[in-house]
ZAKOLZA-860430 format. One record per residue (C-alpha): residue number from 1; x, y, z. Coordinates in steps of 0.2 Angstrom, whole numbers, m for minus. Layout:
BEGIN
   pos      xx      yy      zz
   NUM       X       Y       Z
...
// end
This chain:
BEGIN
   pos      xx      yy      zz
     1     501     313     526
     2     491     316     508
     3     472     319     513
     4     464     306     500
     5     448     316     491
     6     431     308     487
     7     425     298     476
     8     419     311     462
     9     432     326     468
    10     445     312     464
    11     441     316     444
    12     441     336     443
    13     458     337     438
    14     449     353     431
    15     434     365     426
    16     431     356     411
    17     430     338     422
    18     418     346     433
    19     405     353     417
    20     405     335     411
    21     393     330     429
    22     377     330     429
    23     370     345     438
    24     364     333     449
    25     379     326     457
    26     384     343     461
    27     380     343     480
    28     389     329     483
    29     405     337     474
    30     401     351     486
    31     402     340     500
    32     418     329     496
    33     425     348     493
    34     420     353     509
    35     427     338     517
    36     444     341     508
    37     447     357     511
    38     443     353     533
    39     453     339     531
    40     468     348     523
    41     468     362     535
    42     466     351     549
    43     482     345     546
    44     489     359     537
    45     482     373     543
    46     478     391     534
    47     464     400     531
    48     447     391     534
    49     428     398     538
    50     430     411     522
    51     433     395     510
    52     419     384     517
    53     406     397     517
    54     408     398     497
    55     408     380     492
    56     393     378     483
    57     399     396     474
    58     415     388     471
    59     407     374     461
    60     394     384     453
    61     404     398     446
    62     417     384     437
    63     401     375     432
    64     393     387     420
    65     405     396     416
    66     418     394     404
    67     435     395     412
    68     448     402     411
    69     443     411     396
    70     428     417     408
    71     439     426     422
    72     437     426     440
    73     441     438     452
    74     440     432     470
    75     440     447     483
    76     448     442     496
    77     459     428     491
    78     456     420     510
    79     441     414     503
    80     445     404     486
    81     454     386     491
    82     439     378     483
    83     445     388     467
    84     461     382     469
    85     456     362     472
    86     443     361     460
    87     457     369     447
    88     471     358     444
    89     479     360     461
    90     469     346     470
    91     486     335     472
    92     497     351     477
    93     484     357     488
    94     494     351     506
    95     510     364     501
    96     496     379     504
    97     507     393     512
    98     520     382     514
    99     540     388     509
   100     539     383     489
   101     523     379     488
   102     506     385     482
   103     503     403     488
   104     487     405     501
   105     480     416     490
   106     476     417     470
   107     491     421     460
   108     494     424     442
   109     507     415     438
   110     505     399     448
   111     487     397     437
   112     479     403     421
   113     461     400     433
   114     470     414     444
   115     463     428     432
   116     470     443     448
   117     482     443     463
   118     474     446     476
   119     479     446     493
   120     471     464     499
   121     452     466     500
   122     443     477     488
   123     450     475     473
   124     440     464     461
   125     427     477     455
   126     439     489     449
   127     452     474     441
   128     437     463     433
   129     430     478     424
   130     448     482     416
   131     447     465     408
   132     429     467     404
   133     433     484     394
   134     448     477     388
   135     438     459     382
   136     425     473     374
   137     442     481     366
   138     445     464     356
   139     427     465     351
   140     424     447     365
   141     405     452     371
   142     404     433     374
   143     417     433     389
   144     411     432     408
   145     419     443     421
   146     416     438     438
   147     421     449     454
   148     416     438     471
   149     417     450     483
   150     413     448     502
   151     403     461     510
   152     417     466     521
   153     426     472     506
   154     413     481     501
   155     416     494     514
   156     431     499     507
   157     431     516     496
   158     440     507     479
   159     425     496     479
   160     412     509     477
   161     425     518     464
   162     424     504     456
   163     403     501     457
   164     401     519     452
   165     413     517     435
   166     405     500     430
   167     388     508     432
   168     390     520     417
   169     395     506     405
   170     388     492     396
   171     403     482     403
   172     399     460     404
   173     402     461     421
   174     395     451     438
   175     398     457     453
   176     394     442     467
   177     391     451     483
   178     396     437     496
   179     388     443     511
   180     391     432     528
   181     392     448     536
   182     409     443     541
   183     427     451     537
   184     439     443     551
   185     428     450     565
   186     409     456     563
   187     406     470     549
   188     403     487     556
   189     395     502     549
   190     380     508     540
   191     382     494     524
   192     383     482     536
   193     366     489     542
   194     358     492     523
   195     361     474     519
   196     354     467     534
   197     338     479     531
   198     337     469     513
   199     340     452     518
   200     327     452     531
   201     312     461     521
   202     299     447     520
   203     289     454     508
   204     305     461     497
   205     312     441     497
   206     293     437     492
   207     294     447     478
   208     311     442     474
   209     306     424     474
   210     291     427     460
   211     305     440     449
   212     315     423     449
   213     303     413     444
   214     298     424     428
   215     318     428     424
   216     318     408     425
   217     303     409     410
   218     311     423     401
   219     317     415     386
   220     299     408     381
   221     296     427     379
   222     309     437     372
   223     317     454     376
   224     304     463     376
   225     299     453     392
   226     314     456     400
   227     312     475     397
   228     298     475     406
   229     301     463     421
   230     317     475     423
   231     308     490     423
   232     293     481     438
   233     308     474     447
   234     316     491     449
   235     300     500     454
   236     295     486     464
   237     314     486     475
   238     312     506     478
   239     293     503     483
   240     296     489     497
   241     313     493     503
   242     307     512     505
   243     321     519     499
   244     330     518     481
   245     342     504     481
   246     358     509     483
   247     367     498     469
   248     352     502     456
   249     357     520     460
   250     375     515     452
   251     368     509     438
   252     371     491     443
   253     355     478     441
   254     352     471     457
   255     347     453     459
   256     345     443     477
   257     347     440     488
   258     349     420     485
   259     354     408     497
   260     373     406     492
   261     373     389     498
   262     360     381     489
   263     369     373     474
   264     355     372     461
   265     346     385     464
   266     363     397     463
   267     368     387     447
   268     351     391     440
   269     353     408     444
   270     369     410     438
   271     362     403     417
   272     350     415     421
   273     364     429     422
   274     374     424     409
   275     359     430     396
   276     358     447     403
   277     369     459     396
   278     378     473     405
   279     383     477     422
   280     375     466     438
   281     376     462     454
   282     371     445     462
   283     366     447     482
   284     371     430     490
   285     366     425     507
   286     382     413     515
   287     386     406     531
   288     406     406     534
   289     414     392     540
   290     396     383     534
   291     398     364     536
   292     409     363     552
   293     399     367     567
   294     412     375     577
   295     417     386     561
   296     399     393     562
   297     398     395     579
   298     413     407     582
   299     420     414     566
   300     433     424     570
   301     439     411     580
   302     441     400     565
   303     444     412     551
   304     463     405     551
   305     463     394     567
   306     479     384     562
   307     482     366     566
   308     466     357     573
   309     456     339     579
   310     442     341     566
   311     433     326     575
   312     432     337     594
   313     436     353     587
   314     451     356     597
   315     463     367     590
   316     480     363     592
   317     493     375     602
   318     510     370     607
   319     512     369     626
   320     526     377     634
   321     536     372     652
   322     542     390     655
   323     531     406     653
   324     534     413     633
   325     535     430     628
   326     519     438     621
   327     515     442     603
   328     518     460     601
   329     500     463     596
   330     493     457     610
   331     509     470     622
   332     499     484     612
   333     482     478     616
   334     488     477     635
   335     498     496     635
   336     484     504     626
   337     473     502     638
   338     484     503     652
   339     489     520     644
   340     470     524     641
   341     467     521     661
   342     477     535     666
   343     476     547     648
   344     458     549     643
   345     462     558     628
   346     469     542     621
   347     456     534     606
   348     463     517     596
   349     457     515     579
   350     457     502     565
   351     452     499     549
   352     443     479     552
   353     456     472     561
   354     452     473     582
   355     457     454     585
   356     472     453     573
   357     479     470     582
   358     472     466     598
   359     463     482     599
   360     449     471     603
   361     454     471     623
   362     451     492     621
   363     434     489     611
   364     428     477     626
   365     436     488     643
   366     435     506     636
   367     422     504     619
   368     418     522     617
   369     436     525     613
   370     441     510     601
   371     434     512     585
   372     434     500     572
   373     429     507     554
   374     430     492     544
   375     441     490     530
   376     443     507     526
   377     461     511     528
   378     461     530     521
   379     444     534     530
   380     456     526     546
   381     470     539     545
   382     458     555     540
   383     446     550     554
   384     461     550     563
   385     468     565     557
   386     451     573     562
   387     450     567     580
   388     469     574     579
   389     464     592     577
   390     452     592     591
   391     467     587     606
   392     462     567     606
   393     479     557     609
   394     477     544     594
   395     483     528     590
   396     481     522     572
   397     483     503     573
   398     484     496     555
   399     494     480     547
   400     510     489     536
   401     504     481     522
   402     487     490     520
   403     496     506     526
   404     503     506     509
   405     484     509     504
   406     481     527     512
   407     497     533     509
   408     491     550     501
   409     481     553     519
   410     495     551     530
   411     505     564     519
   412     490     577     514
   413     478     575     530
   414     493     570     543
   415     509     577     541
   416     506     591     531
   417     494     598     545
   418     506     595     558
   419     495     582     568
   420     503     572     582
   421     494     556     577
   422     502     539     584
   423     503     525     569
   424     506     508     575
   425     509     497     562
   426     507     479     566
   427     514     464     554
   428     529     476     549
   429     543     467     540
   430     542     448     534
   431     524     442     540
   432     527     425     533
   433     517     410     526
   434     504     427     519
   435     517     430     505
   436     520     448     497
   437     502     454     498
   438     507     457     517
   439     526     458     521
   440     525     474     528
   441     543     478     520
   442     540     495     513
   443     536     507     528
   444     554     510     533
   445     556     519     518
   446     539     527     512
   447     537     535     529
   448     553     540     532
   449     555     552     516
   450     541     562     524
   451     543     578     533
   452     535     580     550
   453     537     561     552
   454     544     551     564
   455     549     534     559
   456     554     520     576
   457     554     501     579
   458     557     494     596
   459     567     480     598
   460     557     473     610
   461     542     471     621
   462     550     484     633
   463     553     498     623
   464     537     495     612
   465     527     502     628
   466     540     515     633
   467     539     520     614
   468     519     523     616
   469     520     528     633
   470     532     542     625
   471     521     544     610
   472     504     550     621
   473     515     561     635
   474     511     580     630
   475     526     587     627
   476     525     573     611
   477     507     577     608
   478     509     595     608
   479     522     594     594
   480     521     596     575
   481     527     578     569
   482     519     560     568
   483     525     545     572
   484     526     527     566
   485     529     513     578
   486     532     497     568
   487     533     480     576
   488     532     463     569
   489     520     449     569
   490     520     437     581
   491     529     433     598
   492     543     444     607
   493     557     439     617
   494     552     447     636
   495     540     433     644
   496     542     447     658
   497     536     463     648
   498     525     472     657
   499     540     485     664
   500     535     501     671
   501     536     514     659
   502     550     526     654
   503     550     540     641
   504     564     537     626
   505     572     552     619
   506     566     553     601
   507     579     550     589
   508     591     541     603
   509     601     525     599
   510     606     514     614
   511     625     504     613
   512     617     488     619
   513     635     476     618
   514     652     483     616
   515     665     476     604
   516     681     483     594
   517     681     474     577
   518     664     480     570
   519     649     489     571
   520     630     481     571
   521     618     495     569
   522     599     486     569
   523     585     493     567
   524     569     485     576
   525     568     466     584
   526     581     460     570
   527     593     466     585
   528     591     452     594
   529     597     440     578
   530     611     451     577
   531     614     450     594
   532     614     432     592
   533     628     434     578
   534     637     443     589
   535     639     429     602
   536     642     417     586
   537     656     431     580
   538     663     430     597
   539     668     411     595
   540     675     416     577
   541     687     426     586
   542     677     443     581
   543     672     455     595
   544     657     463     588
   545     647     479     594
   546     630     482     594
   547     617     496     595
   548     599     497     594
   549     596     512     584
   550     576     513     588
   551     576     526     577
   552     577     527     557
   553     570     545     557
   554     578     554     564
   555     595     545     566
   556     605     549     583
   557     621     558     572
   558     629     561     587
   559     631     543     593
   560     631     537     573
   561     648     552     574
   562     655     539     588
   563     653     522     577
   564     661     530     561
   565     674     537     572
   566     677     520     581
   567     673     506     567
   568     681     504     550
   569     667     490     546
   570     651     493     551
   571     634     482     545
   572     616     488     548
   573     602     475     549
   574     583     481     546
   575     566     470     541
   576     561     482     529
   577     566     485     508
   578     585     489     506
   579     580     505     495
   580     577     520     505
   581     577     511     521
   582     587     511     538
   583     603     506     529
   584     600     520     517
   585     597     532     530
   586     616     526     537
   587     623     527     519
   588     617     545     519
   589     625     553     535
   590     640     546     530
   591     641     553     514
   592     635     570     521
   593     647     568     537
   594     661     565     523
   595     666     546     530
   596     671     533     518
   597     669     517     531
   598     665     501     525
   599     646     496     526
   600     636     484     521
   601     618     484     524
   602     608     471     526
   603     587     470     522
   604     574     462     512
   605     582     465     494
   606     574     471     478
   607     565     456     475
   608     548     450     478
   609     548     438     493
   610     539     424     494
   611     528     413     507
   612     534     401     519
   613     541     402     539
   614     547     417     544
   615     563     411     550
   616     565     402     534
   617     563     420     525
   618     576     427     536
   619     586     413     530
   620     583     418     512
   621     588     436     515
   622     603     433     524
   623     594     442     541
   624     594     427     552
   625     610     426     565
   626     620     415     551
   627     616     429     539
   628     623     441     551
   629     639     433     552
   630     641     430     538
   631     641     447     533
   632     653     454     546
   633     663     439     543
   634     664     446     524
   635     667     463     529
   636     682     458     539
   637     691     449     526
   638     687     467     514
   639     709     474     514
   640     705     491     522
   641     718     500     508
   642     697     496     500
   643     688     506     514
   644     681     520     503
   645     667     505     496
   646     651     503     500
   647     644     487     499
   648     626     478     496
// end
């Protein structure tokens, strides 16, 4: 079904429609947006609360400025449907995250509005001031760069790079400070605490009020009036606040904080900004998931809460006859704390994500060893590198995706120090309708070229816990090398998982079906598709082997010698990048071992993957059961006299 938009939201087919209204009918193009966008995800699904808390911003931002030639960033890209609606994808809007349709996030090349891909938090400071010098390059002072970035974003440490290199310019650029005090769960830590300090000062916001109504005034006066009212305001912030604010002391001028969902006060604040040269920051007070009552009550609930009844608020999940397996997310959870029970040197850490990893069931039965650090991925891993040197058993818990982001900690203040920390990297492999910001496809291969790393996937619920049960025993932790467990989003295939613990061998594969006419080396929980393919091979004709190789670093050569000894054809099967990945690792034995089998590997390709279901991604890539097949059907019909190629 097409959700049918109001009355005026009917005629924005773009930014240029919506500057033709009179500033007075903008709250009720805020609310037919609002309506719209509940409506569509209703039915739909996606993200949600992050969108409706920034409506009226939405609206205001597209009103006085000019874009696209005025650029907007939106940091993160969760928050920006209203964005998306209100420029030119109104009509297209119900293919949100959907396989060929619009990406849930911004994206350059699907608009000219889309000014930055974003998909990762923290990133619009540092991006809208590279157009902003670029814009001053081509001698454009008139150009508007806008970075809308929420507060939990703000935590992390590119944002304050980025802060403390616009400071020292004369850059034309905004920074809007979208503070609901909200990432996915509550923000944590001492900005969280700062900001707090600054929205509730009575007589700050009193003073703020009176500093608005003169800025409001200013152009009856000149600049010599805006030099001095600069210059109070300053003073008067450090004076009332009792302690220098700490965006002045970047250099940034600090306005707010505003209520971020009034709609004409924020637009007249806005005009005001646009006459004020140089580097700013814009404190807006917003209420996510404002508008839907249940949104408001329990935000992380309804950050992304998928398919709902927007009348009762009930959100819709499908009902099952038998028991189901578990998300893997939620099997860490459960074996950390179980673990924790019995080992009380084990600590879990993540950078902002407790209820998306599940570390949240650790935070509320053992909370003075789970730590969330907000999104602050590098901070996650040295902290952890930290607690490391002192004997605590530590899990790392982060999404693959924002592992790519401390990359240089896990090498400098992990590996390279010999520290026995556990990374658990959720979301590994294709996440989905996401997209490319967070297929975790890449950690295969980045961690697996570094020395004192151990690189394993489980192929399911099972040996996930016996592979952390292994990780926190002490004759692992009293070891030189890291390891990374990676495991994929969403549900297993045990609904009986919880199996009592047993220690793996690291670096041992495990034949898991016997066959005589080919080889299936998986990596991971892509072992059960191939497993699949080997039943689908069986009515072909093919007898098929298989074995779950749990480990891409390092490989088990002795039981990789038995396959290239046995099987002419052999095909491996990861959810990770082709380049440098498991089947690279294969390729590598066998040209050190001086075997010239035929091998084909299959993975995500060197391509950037798009949105949509994951099975239809597997499909795509050729990784599903049918992929399988088809490659050892392929390899079969290869004349042996051929053998010594290797094939992709």
């Amino acid at each position: 079904m097409l959700i049918t938009p109001g009355k005026l939201l009917a005629k924005i087919d773009s930014p240029e429609d919506l500057r033709k209204l009179d500033i007075s009918q903008l709250p009720n193009v805020c609310n037919e947006l609002r309506q719209f966008i509940i409506d569509n995800v209703s039915v739909y699904g996606g993200h949600f609360g992050a969108s409706l808390g920034v409506v009226e911003l939405s609206v205001a931002l597209h009103y006085v400025f000019n874009t696209p030639d005025d650029q907007i960033v939106w940091d993160v890209g969760h928050q920006a449907y209203g964005h998306k609606i209100l420029t030119g994808r109104r009509d297209t809007f119900h293919s949100n995250r959907t396989y060929g349709g619009l990406a849930g996030f911004p994206k350059r090349k699907e608009s000219i509005y889309d000014a930055f891909g974003v998909g990762h938090s923290s990133t619009s400071i540092s991006s809208a001031l590279g157009m902003a010098v670029a814009s001053a390059l081509e001698n454009n002072h008139e150009r508007q760069h806008i970075a809308v970035i929420g507060d939990g974003a703000m935590t992390a440490g590119l944002a304050f790079e980025g802060m403390n290199h616009a400071g020292a310019t004369d850059s034309n650029l905004l920074i809007i400070l979208n503070d609901n005090c909200m990432a996915i769960d509550p923000n944590v830590g001492a900005l969280k605490e700062y900001l707090t300090d600054i929205t509730t000062s009575q007589t700050y916001n009193k003073f703020r009020d009176e500093v608005w109504n003169l800025l409001g005034k200013m152009s009856h006066f000149g600049k010599s009036a805006q030099d001095i009212v600069s210059k109070v305001e300053t003073v008067m912030k450090t004076a009332i606040l009792r302690q220098s604010n700490l965006f002045e002391s970047l250099g940034l001028r600090y306005f707010g904080p505003i209520d971020g969902n009034d709609i004409s006060h924020l637009t007249e604040v806005l005009h005001d900004l646009k006459s004020i040269p140089g580097p700013k920051i814009l404190h807006c007070l917003t209420v996510k998931g404002k508008g839907y009552g249940p949104a408001e009550k329990d935000q992380t609930k309804w950050h992304a809460p998928g398919i709902f009844d927007k009348i009762t608020g009930e959100i819709k999940k499908k009902t099952f006859d038998t028991p189901q397996a578990p998300k893997y997310q939620d099997v860490f959870g459960h074996t950390i704390v179980e673990l924790a029970k019995e080992n009380k040197k084990i600590v879990g850490i993540t950078p902002a994500m407790p209820s998306g990893s599940s570390l949240n069931i650790m935070m509320e039965e053992i909370p003075e060893r789970a730590f969330d650090v907000g999104i602050a991925e590098q901070h996650a891993v040295t902290f952890s590198a930290g607690m490391a040197t002192r004997g605590e058993v530590v899990f790392c818990n982060i999404y693959s995706t924002f592992m790519q982001r401390s990359y240089d900690q896990v090498v400098h203040d992990v590996c390279i120090q010999e520290l026995p920390v556990v990374f658990c990297l959720d979301r590994a492999g294709l996440v989905g309708a996401d997209g490319p910001t967070h297929h975790g496809v890449y950690d295969i291969a980045f961690m697996r070229c570094i020395p004192n790393m151990i690189v394993a996937s489980p192929m399911n619920e099972q040996e996930l816990r016996n592979m952390m049960y292994t990780a926190q025993l002490g004759t692992f932790q009293s070891g030189t090398k890291a390891i990374t467990i990676r495991y994929p989003r969403g549900a297993g295939v045990m609904p009986q998982w919880k199996t009592p613990f047993e220690e793996i061998t690291i670096g041992r594969g495990r034949m898991v079906r016997a066959g005589k006419d080919a080889a299936i080396l998986s990596f991971g929980p892509l072992g059960n598709f191939a497993n699949q393919a080997c039943d689908l091979l069986e009515k072909k004709g093919i007898s098929a082997a298989l074995y779950d190789m749990r480990f891409a670093k390092p490989l088990d050569e002795k039981l990789l010698h038995e396959i290239f000894a046995s099987f002419e054809r052999i095909v491996t099967v990861e959810d990770g990048c082709l380049q440098g990945g498991f089947g690279s690792a294969v390729l590598e034995f066998m040209a050190d071992s001086g075997y010239s089998n035929l091998v084909k590997r299959i993975g995500v390709p060197d391509t950037i993957v798009e949105h949509g279901e994951p099975q239809e991604l597997y499909q795509e890539c050729g990784m599903d059961a049918n992929g399988i097949t088809k490659s050892v059907q392929d390899l079969m019909n290869i004349e042996l006299r051929s053998k010594a190629a290797v094939l992709e």
